[in-house]
C-alpha positions as CSV (number, residue, x, y, z in Angstrom):
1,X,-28.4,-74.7,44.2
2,X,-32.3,-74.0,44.0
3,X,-33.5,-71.9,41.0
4,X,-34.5,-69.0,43.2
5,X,-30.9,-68.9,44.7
6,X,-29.3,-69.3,40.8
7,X,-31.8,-66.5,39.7
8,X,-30.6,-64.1,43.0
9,X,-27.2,-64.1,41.3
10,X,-28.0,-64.2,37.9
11,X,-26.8,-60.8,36.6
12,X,-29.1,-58.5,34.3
13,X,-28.8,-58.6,30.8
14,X,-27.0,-55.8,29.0
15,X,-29.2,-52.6,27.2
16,X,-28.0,-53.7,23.7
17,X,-29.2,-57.4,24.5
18,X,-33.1,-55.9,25.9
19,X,-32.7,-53.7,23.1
20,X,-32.5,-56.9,20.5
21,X,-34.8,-58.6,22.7
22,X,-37.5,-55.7,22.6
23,X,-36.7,-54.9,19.1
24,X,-38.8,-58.7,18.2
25,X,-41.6,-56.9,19.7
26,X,-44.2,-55.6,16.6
27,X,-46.0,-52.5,18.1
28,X,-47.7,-49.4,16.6
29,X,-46.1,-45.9,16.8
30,X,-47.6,-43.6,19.0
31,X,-46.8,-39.6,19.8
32,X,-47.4,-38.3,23.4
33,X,-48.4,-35.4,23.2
34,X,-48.9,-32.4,26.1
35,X,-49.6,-28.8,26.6
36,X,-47.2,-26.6,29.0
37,X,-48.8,-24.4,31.4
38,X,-47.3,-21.1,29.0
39,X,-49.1,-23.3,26.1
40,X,-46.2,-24.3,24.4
41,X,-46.6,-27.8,22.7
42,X,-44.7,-30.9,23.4
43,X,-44.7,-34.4,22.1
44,X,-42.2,-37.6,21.3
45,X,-42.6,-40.8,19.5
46,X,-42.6,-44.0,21.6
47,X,-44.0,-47.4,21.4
48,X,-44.0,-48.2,25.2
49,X,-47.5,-48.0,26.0
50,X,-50.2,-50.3,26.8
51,X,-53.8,-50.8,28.1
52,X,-53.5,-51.4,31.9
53,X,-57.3,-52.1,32.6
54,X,-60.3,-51.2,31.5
55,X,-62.5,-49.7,35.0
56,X,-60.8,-47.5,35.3
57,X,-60.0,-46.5,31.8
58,X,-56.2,-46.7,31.8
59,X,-52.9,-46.6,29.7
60,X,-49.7,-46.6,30.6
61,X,-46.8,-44.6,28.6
62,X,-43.2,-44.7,29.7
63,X,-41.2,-41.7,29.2
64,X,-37.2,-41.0,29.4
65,X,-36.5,-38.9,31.9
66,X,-34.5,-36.7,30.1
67,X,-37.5,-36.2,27.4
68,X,-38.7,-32.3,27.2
69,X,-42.0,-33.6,26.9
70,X,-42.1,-35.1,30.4
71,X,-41.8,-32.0,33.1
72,X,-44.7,-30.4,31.0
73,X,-46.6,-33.5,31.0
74,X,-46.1,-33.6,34.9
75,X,-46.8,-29.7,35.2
76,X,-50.0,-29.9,33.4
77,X,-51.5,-33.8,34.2
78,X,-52.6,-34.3,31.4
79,X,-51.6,-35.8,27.5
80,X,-52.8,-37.9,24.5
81,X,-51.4,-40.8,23.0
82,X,-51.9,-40.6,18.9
83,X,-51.8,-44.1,17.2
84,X,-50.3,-43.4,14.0
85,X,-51.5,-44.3,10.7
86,X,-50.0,-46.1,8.3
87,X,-49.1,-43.1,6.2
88,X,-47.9,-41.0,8.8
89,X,-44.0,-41.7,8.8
90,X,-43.6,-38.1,8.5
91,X,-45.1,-37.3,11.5
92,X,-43.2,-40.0,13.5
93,X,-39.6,-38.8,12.7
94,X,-40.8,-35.3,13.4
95,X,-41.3,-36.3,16.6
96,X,-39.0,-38.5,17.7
97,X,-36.6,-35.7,16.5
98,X,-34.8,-33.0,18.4
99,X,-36.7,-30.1,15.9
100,X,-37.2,-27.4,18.4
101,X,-40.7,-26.7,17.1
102,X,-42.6,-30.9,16.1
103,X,-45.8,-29.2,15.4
104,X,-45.1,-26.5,12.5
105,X,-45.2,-28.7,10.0
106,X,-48.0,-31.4,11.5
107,X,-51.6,-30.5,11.5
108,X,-53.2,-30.7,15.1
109,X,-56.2,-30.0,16.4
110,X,-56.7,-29.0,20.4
111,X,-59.1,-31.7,22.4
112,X,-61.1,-31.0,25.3
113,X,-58.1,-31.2,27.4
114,X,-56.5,-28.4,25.8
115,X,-53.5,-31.2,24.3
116,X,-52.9,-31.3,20.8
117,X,-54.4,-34.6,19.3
118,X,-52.7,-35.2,15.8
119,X,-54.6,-34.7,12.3
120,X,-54.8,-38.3,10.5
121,X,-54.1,-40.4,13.5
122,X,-55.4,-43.8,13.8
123,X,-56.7,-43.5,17.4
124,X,-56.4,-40.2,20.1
125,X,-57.0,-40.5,23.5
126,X,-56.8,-38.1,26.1
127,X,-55.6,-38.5,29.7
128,X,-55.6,-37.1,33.2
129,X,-52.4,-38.4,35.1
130,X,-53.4,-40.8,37.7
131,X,-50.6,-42.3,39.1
132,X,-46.5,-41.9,37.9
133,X,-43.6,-44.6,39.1
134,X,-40.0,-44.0,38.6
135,X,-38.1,-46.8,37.1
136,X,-34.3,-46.2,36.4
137,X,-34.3,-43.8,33.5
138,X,-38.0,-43.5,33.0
139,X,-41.2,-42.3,34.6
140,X,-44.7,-44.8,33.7
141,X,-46.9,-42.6,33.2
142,X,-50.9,-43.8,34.4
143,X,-53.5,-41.9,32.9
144,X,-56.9,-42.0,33.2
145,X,-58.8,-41.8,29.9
146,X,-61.1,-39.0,29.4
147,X,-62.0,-38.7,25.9
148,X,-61.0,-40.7,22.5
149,X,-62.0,-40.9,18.8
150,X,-61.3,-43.7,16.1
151,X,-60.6,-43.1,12.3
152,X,-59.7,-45.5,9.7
153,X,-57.2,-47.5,8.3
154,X,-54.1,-49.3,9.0
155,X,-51.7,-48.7,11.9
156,X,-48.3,-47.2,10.7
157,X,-45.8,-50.6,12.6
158,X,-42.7,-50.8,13.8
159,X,-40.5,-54.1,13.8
160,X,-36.7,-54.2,14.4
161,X,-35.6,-51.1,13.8
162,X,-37.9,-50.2,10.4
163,X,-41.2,-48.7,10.0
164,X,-42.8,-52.1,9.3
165,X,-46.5,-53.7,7.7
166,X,-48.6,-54.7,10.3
167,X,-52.0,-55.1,8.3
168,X,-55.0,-53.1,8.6
């Protein structure tokens, strides 16, 4: 049997197993966050973004379909990704909680896109949706970046499971 006939019936791996598997990955933390068209705020935690290319300017973020962030996100077309500082634990498991209201507690400020970029983050950037691609249970998100801003310090990481040291 030829490797591309063995890897035609090869099976997929299970979600626990990519789960483990992506776990080994060290990334930042990042919050999405949007503006709905009523101008209720919306955001989630992820790590499942990346730079896609750099003419044009654009990221990649992939969202769960069932997220409340996403239909606004799509309503709108447009959100910022907030890489989180290495202090800002808080503000991760604010977001990637089911609190009806993320941003009472977490000081934001509005960028020029009208979406709320995060006090004390690392890195915000702001996007125009490009492009979206259904894939099982999520949507990739491309956005074109529009505007960004740098601070400094350390990037809050994330490494099997735990918040995790990544330098600065």
């Amino acid at each position: 049997m030829s490797q591309e006939d063995a890897s035609a019936i090869q099976p997929p791996i299970g979600k626990d197993q990519l789960r483990d598997f992506a776990a080994s990955f060290a990334t930042g933390v990042v919050v999405l966050t949007t503006k709905g068209k009523d101008g209720t705020l919306f955001g989630l935690t992820m790590n499942a973004v990346s730079c896609v290319c750099l003419e044009p300017p654009t990221f990649l973020a992939c969202v769960d379909k069932g997220s409340a962030t996403l239909a606004p996100l799509l309503e709108t077309g447009a959100f910022a990704l907030n890489i989180l500082a290495r202090d800002q634990e808080t503000v991760s498991n604010t977001f990637a909680s089911k609190t009806p209201d993320k941003f009472a507690e977490i000081d934001h400020s509005e960028g020029t896109l009208g979406v709320p970029l995060i006090t004390g983050a690392l890195a915000a950037a702001e996007f125009r949706v490009a492009k979206t691609v259904e894939v099982g249970d999520h949507v990739i998100v491309l956005g074109e970046a529009v505007a960004s801003r740098q601070g400094d310090g350390a990037p809050l990481g994330y490494f099997r499971g735990k918040y995790a040291d990544i330098g600065s």
